[in-house]
C-alpha positions, 0 to 999 in steps of 0.5 A: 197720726197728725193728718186726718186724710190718712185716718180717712183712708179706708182699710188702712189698719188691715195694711198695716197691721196695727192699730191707729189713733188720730191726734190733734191735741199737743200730747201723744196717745200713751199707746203710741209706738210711732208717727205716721205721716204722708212720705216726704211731703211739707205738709209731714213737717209738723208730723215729724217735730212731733215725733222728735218732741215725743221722742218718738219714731217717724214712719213714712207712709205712700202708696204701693207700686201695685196699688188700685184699679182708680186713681188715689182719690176715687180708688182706696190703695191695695198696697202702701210702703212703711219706711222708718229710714227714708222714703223710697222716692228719695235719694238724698238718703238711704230709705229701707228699700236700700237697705232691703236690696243690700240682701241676698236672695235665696233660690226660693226668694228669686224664683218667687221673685221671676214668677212675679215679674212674669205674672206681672207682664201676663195678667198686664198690670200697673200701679193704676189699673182702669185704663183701656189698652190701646189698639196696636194699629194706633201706635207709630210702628217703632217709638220711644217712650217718654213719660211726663209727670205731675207738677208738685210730684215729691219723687221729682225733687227727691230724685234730684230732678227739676224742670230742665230734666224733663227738657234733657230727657225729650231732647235726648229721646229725639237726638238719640232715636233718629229712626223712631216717633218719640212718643210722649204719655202724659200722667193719668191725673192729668188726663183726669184734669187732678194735675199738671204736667211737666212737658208743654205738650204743645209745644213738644207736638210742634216737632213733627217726630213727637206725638202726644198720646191723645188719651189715657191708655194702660202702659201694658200696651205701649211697654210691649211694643216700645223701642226703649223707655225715658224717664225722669222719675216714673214708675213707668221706668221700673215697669219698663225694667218688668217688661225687660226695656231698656231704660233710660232715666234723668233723675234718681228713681229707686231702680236708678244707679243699679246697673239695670238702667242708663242713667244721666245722673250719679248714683248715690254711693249706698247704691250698688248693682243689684239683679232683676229679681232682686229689685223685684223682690225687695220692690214688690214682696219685701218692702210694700204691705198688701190688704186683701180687697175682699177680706181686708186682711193682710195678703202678699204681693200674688194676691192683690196682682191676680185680683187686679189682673182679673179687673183688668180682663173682665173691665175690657169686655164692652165698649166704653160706651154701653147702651142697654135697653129693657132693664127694670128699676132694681136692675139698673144698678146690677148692670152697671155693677156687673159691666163696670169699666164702661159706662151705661146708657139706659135707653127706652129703644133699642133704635135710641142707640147709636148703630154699631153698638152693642145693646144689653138685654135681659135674658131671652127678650126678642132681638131688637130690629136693627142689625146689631150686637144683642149681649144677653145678661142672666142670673148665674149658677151661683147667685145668691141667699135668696131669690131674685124675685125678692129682689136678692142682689146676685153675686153672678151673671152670665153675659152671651153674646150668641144666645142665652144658656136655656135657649136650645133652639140656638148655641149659645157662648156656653154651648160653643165653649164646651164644645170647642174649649180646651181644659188644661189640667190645671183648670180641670184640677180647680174644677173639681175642687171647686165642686168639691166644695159645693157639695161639702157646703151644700150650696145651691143657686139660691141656698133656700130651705131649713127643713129636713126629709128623710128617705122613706123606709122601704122605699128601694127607687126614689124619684126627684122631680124638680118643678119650675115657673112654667112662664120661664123662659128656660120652658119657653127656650129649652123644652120643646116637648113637655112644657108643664110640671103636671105633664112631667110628673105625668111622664116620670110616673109612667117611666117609673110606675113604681119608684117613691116621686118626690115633687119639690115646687119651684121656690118662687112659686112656694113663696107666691111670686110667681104661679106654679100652673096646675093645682096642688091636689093635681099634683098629690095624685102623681107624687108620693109626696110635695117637698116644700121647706127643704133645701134642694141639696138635702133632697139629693143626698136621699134620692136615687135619681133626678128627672126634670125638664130643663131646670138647674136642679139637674146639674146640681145632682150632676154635681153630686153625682146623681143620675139625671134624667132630661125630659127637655133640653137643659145646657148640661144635657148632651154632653154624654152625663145625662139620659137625653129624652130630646137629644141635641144634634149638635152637641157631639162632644162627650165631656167629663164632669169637671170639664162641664164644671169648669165651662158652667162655673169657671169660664162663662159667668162673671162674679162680682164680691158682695164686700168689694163691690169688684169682679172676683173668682167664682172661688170668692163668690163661693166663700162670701154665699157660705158666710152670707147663708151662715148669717142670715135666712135669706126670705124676705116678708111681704111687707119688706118686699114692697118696701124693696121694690120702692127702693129699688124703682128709686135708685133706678131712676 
């Protein structure tokens, strides 16, 4: 390649499977097999004289239609196309997409093809997806669609389009649709002032049945509620055509002149009717080359649209505008990680927020004064290698909007999900695969520990006693008997007077971060033995029975099916799975186990992908806390400690 901006884009060579050499001498590499250059533009003409000097092929490259979450400079693509024929925006010739919708589909291929499209519409995807959806009740209760464009856009003049089809098309709208407000959606570059228009939105605002949409919204929205679609040549037409609009075009894009559109123009004579199923399919599958956003390996066309789709859902939670108050230095940056799609405010108060805003804390920090909404955010079930007190970035959070998972003195959104949520078999089977794993992999919350233990021989009831940090608030919230791990080893040892007591510290109380309340030899004469350096999940596989007050260790014996004996009152307790010394009224429902799996693990926390740097699955997660553990030790020195606390203030201011 010639251009230094393709060689610059990143994951470029897991898109194209190939390997890339940037030349700016006058000679070609001797390994070079093709010339890539960006699509149709001025700027390939250089490209492609090199190519014919070298007597080599010339491959057009352009983004995908399924391509990012952000915009092209600020959002690298998930998906492009290569086309050594022609380019898919110009039809002056036949491109390799023509040639691809001249094929027969198989049932399997069509099949794949409407499962696609329909995945299309549900999850509400776009070529580009961080915009917000629009409020039904701002839009005019029946409207066209006209869609402006970017000046300088080559599918403009590669589809026989110029100026005057954009005047046509507004004309036609109007005198076509007497009855509906025109409503004109301009480009999102130039909603990011990146471009100009086509459209002279002024002027078109003069007619009093035209409306400007005032500011940049997703088309999910507007294509589900629209009468019909205009187009010159936008992709909005083809997701128009996804959303089974009716569409009507004044230039030749790709989807024009294939019988699924009205079209002013005549269609080139290569082109001929072809089905939904097969636009889709040679649109979305066959033409375009998919990059997995976390792996950065090729993928097909389903991954990249659940992954967007998930964007998508989880960027809409807050308000564009979020305010949080509370939030250390090294937190900052994991909020605005963990509620990308808005914007966040730090603020001192809580009374520094504007009324009506929801306000972001920290986990179980008293209720700001003022009557508003308190969002709660708090480590998750799957956090990371290494602990937070260690300044561990986590890989999930939990974000309530009721309460906070450990505080039993109130529901909390988990408490309210299991109760009310209904678990379909699909989500129950990913349950228990995804708990399958877990054990198979020996994950825990924080995947800690090297050493081993064996079970005594001899022993016939061996007796697990978690302990925790006694200032914690899952104590404080969620044990209103026992409130210290003397005095629940004192409890377990009279329960069971002759079973082996395995005591296990908490890990930030073992690593001097946090205090661990009695002294050690308190707890030595309780216990058969202290469990230091040993990971959590090989004390399970040599224990008969977990006790605890309210600590995660619980439901990750639960996980491996161990009996668990709750001596306060954890989010697991009360759902018919453990002993309960402290019943809880109002949980009444009885769960099976890969039902509290799927609300602990699947619908209540957010993960976000380490390598990504985007929301993901709690699957993904899963796999990158797998490869994390593998490749590294997870402690952290006191020395590096101090430096990282530093660090973290720094990039908090």
């Amino acid at each position: 390649m010639l251009s230094p901006g393709i060689h610059r884009i990143p994951g470029l060579r897991g898109l194209l499977g190939a390997e890339l050499e940037f030349c700016s001498g006058p000679f070609a590499p001797r390994r070079a097999q093709a010339v890539l250059g960006w699509g149709r533009r001025r700027s390939t003409r250089r490209s492609r004289a090199f190519a014919r000097r070298h007597g080599l092929p010339f491959v057009g490259l352009e983004d995908g239609f399924l391509r990012s979450v952000g915009l092209g400079r600020d959002d690298p693509p998930l998906s492009v196309v290569l086309d050594d024929e022609g380019i898919y925006y110009d039809a002056r010739q036949p491109s390799r997409l023509d040639r691809l919708l001249g094929e027969e589909l198989d049932e399997a291929r069509i099949r794949r093809a409407a499962a696609l499209a329909a995945a299309w519409r549900e999850q509400r995807v776009s070529k580009y997806n961080y915009q917000r959806d629009t409020d039904a009740g701002e839009l005019p209760p029946r409207f066209v669609l006209v869609a402006d464009q970017t000046r300088g856009d080559a599918s403009v003049a590669g589809g026989l389009a110029d100026q005057a089809s954009f005047a046509r098309m507004l004309r036609a709208a109007l005198d076509e649709n007497p009855a509906c407000t025109v409503l004109v959606k301009t480009h999102p570059d130039v909603f990011a002032g990146k471009a100009r228009g086509w459209i002279d939105t002024a002027q078109a605002a003069c007619d009093p049945r035209v409306r400007v949409l005032a500011r940049d919204v997703h088309p999910a929205t507007l294509l589900a509620r629209a009468a019909a679609v205009y187009v010159v040549t936008s992709q909005l037409g083809f997701e128009a055509l996804l959303h089974g609009v009716p569409v009507r075009t004044f230039g030749m894009p790709f989807y024009a002149g294939r019988g699924l559109s009205r079209d002013e123009l005549p269609a080139p004579a290569w082109r001929r009717p072809v089905t939904l199923e097969q636009l889709v399919h040679a649109a979305l599958i066959a033409y375009p080359r998919y990059r997995d956003p976390e792996s950065g390996e090729a993928c097909e066309a389903e991954t990249v649209l659940a992954h967007l789709g998930l964007q998508r859902r989880q960027r809409a939670r807050f308000a564009p505008q979020a305010y949080a108050t509370g939030f250390s230095p090294w937190k900052r940056p994991l909020v605005r990680r963990f509620v990308q799609g808005s914007r966040v405010h730090f603020v001192r108060r809580a009374e520094a927020a504007p009324s009506g805003t929801p306000l972001l804390v920290w986990g179980g920090a008293p209720a700001p004064g003022a009557a508003r909404e308190v969002v709660r955010l708090e480590d998750g079930f799957l956090r990371s290698v290494g602990l937070g007190a260690d300044l561990v970035a986590p890989l999930s959070w939990v974000m309530d909007r009721r309460g906070i998972y450990y505080d039993a003195s109130c529901p909390s959104d988990l408490e309210v999900l299991l109760q009310q949520q209904e678990f379909d078999a699909a989500l129950l089977a990913r349950a228990a695969v995804l708990r399958q794993r877990i054990v198979a992999g020996r994950l825990s919350k924080y995947n800690l520990g090297g050493g081993r233990w064996q079970r005594p021989a001899g022993a016939t009831q061996v007796v697990l006693v978690p302990g925790q940090v006694e200032t914690d608030a899952a104590i404080v919230l969620g044990a209103p008997g026992i409130r210290s791990n003397l005095e629940l080893l004192r409890a377990v040892r009279a329960e069971r007077p002759d079973a082996y007591l395995v005591y296990k510290p908490h890990p930030d109380v073992v690593a001097g971060l946090r205090r661990g309340g009695a002294p050690a030899p308190e707890f030595a004469r309780l216990c058969d033995r202290i469990v230091t350096d040993c990971a959590i999940e090989e004390l399970f596989d040599a224990v008969d029975e977990v006790h605890v007050l309210s600590s995660l260790t619980g439901f990750e014996a639960l996980l491996r099916e161990r009996p668990v004996v709750c001596h306060g009152q954890p989010f697991y307790a009360g759902w018919g799975l453990t002993k309960d010394r402290l019943p809880i009224a109002r949980r009444a429902r009885r769960l099976e186990l890969d039902e509290l799996v799927a609300g602990v693990l699947l619908l209540y926390p957010t993960y976000v992908s380490r390598r990504s740097g985007r929301f993901t699955t709690a699957e993904r997660a899963l796999d990158e806390l797998v490869a994390w553990r593998d490749g590294t030790r997870g402690s952290v020195s006191r020395p590096l400690r101090t430096v990282l606390r530093l660090r973290a203030w720094w990039l908090g201011l």
